[in-house]
N, CA, C and O of each residue as an XYZ file, in Angstrom:
120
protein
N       0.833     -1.211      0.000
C       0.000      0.000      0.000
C       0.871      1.266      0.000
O       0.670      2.083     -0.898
N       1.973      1.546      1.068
C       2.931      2.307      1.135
C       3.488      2.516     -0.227
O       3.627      3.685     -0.586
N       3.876      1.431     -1.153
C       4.623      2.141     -2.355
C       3.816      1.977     -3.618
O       4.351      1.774     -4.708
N       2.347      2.082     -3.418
C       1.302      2.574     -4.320
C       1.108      3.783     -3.721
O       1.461      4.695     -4.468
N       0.661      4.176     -2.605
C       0.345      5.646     -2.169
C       1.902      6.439     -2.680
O       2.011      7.569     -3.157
N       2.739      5.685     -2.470
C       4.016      6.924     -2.695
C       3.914      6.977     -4.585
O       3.768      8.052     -5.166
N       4.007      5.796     -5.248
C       3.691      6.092     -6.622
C       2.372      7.060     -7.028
O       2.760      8.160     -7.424
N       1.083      6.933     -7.026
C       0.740      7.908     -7.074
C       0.891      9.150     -6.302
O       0.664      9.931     -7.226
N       1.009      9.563     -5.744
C       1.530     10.779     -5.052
C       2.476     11.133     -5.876
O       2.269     12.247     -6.357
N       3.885     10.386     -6.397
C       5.042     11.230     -7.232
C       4.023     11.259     -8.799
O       4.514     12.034     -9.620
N       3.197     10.804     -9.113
C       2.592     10.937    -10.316
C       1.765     12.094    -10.439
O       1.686     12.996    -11.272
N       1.092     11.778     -9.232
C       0.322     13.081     -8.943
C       1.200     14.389     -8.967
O       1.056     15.456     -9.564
N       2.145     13.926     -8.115
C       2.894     15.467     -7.866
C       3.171     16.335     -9.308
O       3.062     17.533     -9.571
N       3.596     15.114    -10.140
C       4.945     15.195    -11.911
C       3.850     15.782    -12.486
O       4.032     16.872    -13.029
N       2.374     15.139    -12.491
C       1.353     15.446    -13.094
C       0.826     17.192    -13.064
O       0.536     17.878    -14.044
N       0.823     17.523    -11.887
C       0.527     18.717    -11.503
C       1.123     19.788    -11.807
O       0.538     20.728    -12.347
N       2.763     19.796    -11.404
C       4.329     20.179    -11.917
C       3.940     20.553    -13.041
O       3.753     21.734    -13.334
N       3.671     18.989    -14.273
C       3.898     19.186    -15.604
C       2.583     20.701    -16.175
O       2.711     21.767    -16.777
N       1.580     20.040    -15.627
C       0.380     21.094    -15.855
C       0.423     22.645    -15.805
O      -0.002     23.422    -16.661
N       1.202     23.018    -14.279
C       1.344     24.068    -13.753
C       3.043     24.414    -15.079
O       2.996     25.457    -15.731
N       3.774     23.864    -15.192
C       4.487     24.681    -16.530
C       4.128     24.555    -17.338
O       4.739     25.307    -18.098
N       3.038     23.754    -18.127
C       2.511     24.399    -19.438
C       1.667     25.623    -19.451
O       1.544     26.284    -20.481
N       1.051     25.960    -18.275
C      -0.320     26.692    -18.003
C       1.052     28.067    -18.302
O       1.127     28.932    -19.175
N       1.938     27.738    -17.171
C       2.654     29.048    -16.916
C       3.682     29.386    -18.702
O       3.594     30.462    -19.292
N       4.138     28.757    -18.972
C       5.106     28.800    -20.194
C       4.123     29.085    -21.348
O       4.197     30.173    -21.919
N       3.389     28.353    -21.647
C       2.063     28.403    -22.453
C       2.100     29.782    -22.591
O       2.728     30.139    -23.587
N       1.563     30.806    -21.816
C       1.320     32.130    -22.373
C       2.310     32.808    -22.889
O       2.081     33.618    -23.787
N       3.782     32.563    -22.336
C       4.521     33.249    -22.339
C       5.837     33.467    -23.333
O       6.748     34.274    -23.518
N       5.216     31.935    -23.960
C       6.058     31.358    -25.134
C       5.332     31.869    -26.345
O       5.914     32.318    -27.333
N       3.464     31.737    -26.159
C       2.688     32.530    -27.172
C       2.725     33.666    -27.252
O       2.060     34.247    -28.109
């Protein structure tokens, strides 16, 4: 259970990360 909660959690985290620099770069590159 411990290293499914820690896998999603770093997926979640990468996932979020990845989102939050396209959102941010996205405008700024357009």
């Amino acid at each position: 259970p411990t290293h499914h909660v820690r896998l999603v959690g770093y997926d979640t985290y990468k996932q979020s990360q990845g989102a939050a620099m396209v959102i941010y770069r996205g405008p700024i590159k357009t």
